[in-house]
PDB file of N, CA, C, O and CB in Angstrom:
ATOM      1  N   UNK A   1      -5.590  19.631  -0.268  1.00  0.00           N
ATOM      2  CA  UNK A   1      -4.882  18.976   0.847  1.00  0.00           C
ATOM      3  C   UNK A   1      -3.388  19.239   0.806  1.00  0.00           C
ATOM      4  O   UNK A   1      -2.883  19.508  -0.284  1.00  0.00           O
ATOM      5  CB  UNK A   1      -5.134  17.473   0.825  1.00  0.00           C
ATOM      6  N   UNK A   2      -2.735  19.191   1.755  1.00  0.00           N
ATOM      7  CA  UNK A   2      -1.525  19.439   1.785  1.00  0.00           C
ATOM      8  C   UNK A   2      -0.363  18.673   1.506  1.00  0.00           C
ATOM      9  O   UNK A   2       0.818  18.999   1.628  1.00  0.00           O
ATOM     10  CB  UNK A   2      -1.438  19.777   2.660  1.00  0.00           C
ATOM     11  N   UNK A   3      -1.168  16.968   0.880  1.00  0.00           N
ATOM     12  CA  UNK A   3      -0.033  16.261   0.420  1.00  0.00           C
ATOM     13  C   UNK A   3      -0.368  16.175  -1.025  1.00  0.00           C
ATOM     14  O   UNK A   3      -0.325  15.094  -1.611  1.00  0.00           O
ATOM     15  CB  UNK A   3       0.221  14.860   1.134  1.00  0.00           C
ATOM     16  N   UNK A   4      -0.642  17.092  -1.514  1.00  0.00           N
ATOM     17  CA  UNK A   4      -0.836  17.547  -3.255  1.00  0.00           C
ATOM     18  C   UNK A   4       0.068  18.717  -3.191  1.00  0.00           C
ATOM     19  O   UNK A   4       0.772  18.857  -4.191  1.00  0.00           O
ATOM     20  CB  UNK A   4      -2.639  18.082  -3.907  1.00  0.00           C
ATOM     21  N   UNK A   5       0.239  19.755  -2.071  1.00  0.00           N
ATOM     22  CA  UNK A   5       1.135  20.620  -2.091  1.00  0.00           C
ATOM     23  C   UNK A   5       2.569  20.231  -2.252  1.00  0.00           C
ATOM     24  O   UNK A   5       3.331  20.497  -3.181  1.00  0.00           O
ATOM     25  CB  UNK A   5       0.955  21.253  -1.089  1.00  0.00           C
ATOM     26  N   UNK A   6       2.795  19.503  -1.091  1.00  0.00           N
ATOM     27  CA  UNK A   6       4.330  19.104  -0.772  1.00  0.00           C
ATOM     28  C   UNK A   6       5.166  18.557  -2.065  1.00  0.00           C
ATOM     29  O   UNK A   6       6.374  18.764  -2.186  1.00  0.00           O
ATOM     30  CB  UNK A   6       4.346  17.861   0.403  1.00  0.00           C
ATOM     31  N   UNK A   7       4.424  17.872  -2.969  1.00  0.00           N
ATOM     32  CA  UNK A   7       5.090  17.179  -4.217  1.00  0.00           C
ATOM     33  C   UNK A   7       5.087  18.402  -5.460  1.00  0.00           C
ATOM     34  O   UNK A   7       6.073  18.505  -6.191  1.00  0.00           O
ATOM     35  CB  UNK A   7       4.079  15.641  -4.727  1.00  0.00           C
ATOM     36  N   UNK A   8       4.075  19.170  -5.600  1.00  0.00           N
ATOM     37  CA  UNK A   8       4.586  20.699  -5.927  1.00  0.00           C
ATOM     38  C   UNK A   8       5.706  21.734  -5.885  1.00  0.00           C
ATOM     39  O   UNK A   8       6.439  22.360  -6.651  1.00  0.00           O
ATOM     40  CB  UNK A   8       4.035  21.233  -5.445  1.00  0.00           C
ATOM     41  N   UNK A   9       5.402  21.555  -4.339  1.00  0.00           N
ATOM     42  CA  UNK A   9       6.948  22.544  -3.749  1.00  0.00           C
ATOM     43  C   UNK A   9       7.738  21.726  -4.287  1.00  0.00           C
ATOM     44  O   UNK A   9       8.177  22.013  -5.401  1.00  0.00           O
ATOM     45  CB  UNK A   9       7.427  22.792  -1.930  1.00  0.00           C
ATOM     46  N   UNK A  10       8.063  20.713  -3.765  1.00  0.00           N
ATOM     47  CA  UNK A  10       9.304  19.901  -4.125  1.00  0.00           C
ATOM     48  C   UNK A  10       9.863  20.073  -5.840  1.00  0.00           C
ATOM     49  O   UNK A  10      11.048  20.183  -6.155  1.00  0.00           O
ATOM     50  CB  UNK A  10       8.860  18.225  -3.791  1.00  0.00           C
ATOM     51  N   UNK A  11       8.806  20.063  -6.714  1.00  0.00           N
ATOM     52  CA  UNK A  11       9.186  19.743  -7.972  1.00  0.00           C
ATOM     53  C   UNK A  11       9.494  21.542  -7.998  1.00  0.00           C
ATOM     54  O   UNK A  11      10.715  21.617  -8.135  1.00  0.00           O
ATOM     55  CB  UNK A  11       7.912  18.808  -9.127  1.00  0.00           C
ATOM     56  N   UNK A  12       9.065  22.619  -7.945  1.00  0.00           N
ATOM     57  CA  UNK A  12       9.986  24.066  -8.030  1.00  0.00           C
ATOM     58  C   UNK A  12      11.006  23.957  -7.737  1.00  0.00           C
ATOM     59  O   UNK A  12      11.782  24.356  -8.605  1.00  0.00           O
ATOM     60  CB  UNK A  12       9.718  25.154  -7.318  1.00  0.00           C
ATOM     61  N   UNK A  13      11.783  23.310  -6.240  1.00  0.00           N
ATOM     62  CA  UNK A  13      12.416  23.401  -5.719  1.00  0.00           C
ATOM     63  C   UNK A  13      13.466  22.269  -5.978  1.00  0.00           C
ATOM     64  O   UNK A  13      14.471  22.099  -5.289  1.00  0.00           O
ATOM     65  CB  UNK A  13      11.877  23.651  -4.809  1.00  0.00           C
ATOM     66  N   UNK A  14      12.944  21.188  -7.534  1.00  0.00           N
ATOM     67  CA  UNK A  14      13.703  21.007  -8.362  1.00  0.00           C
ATOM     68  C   UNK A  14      14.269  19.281  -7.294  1.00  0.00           C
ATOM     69  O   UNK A  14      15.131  18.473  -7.642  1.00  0.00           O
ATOM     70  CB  UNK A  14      14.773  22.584  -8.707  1.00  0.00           C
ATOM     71  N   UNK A  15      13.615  19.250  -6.330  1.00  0.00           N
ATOM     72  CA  UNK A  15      13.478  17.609  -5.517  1.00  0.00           C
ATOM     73  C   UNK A  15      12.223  16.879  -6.015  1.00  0.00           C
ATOM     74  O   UNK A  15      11.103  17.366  -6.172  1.00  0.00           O
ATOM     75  CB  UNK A  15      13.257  17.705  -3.645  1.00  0.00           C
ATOM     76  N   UNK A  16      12.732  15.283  -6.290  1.00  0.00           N
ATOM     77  CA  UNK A  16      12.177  14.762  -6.731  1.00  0.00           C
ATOM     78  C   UNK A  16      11.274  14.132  -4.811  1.00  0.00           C
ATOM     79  O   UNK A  16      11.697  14.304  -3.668  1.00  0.00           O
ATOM     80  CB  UNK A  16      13.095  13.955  -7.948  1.00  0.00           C
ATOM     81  N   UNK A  17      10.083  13.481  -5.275  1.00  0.00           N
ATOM     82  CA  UNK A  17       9.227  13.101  -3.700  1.00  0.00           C
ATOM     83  C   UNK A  17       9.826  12.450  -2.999  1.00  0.00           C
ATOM     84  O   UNK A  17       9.611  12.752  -1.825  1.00  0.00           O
ATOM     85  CB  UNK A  17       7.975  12.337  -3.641  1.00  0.00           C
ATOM     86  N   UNK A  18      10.595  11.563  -3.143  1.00  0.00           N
ATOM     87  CA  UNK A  18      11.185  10.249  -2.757  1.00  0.00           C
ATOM     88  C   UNK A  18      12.564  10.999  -1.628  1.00  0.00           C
ATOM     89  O   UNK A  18      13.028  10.723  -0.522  1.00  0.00           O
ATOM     90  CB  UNK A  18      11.807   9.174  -4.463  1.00  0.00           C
ATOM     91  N   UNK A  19      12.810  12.043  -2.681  1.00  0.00           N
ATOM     92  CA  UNK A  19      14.109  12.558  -1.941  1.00  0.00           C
ATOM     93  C   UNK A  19      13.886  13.405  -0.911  1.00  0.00           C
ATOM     94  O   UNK A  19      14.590  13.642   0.071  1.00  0.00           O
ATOM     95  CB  UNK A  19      15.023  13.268  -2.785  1.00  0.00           C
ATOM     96  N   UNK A  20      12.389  14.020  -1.374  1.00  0.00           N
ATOM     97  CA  UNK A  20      11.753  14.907   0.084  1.00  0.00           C
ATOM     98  C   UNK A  20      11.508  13.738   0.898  1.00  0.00           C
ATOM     99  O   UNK A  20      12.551  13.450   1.485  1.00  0.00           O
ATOM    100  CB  UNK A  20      10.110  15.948  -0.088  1.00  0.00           C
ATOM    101  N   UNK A  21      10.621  12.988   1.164  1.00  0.00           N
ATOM    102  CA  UNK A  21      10.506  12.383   2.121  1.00  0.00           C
ATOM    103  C   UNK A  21      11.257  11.708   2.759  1.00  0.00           C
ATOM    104  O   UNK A  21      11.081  11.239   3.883  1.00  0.00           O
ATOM    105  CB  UNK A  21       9.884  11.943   2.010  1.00  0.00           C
ATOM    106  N   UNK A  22      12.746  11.559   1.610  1.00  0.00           N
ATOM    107  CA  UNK A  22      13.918  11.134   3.064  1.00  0.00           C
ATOM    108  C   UNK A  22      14.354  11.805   3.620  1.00  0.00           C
ATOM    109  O   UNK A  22      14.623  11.517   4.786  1.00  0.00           O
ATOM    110  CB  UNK A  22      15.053  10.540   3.022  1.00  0.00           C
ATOM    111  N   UNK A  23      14.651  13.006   3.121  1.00  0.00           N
ATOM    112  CA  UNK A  23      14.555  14.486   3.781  1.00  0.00           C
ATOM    113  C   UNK A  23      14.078  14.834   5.359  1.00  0.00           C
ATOM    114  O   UNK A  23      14.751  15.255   6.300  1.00  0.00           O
ATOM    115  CB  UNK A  23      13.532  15.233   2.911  1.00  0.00           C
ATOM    116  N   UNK A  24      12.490  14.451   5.263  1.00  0.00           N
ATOM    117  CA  UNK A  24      11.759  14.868   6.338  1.00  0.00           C
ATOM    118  C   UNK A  24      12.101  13.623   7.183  1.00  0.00           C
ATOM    119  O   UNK A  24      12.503  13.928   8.305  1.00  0.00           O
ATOM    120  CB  UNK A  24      10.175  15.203   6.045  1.00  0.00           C
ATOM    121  N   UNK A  25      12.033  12.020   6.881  1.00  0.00           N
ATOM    122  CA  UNK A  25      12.473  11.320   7.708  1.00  0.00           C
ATOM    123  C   UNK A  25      13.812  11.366   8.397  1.00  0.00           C
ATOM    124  O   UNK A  25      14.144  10.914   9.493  1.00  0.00           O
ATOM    125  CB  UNK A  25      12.303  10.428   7.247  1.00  0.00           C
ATOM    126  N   UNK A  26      14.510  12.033   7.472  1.00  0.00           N
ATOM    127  CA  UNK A  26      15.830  12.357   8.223  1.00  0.00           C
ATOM    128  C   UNK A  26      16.064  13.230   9.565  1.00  0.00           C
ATOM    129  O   UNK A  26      16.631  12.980  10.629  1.00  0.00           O
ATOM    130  CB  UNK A  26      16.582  12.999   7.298  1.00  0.00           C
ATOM    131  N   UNK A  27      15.207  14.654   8.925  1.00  0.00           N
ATOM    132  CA  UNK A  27      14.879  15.454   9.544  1.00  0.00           C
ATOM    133  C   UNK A  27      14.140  15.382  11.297  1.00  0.00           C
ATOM    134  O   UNK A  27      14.338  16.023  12.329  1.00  0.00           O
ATOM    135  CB  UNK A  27      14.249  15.878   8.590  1.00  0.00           C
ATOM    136  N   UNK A  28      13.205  14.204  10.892  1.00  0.00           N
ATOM    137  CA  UNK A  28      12.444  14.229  12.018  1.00  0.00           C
ATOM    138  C   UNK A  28      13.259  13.204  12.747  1.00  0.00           C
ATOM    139  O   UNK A  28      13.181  13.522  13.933  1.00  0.00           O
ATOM    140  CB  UNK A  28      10.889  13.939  11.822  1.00  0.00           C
ATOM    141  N   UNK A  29      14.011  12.121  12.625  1.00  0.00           N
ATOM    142  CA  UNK A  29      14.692  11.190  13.101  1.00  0.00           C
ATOM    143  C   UNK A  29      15.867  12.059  14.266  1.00  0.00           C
ATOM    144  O   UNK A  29      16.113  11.898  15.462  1.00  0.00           O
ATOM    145  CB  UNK A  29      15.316  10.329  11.759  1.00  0.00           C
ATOM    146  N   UNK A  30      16.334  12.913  13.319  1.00  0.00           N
ATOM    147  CA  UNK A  30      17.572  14.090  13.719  1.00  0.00           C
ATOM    148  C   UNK A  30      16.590  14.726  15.070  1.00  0.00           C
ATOM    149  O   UNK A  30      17.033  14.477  16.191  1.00  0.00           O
ATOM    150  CB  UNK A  30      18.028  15.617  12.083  1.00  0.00           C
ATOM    151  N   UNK A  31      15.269  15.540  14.980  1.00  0.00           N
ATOM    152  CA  UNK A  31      14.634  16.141  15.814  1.00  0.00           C
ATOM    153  C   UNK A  31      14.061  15.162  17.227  1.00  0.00           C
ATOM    154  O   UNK A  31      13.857  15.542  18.380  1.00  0.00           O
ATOM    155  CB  UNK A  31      13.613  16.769  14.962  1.00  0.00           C
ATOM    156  N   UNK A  32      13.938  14.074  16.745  1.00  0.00           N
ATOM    157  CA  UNK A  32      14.039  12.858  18.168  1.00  0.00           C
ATOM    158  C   UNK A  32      14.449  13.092  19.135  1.00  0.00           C
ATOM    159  O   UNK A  32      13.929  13.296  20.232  1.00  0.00           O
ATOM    160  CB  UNK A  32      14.753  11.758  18.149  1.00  0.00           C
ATOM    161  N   UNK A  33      16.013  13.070  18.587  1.00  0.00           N
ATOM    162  CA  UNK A  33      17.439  12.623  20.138  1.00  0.00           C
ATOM    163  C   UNK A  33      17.275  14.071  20.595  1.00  0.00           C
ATOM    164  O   UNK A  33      17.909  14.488  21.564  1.00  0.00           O
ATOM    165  CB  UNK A  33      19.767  12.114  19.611  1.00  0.00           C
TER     166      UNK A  33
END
């Protein structure tokens, strides 16, 4: 599944989950307006 991936990527890419997903909430909040 793809939310076993995302916490993967994240840890290569040296982000802890918590910080991705404020990330994407940010992200998608930003993609709204």
């Amino acid at each position: 599944p793809a939310t076993s991936l995302v916490p993967k990527a994240a840890k290569e890419m040296g982000i802890d989950f918590p910080t991705l997903c404020e990330k994407i909430l940010l992200t998608a909040s930003i993609g709204k307006f």
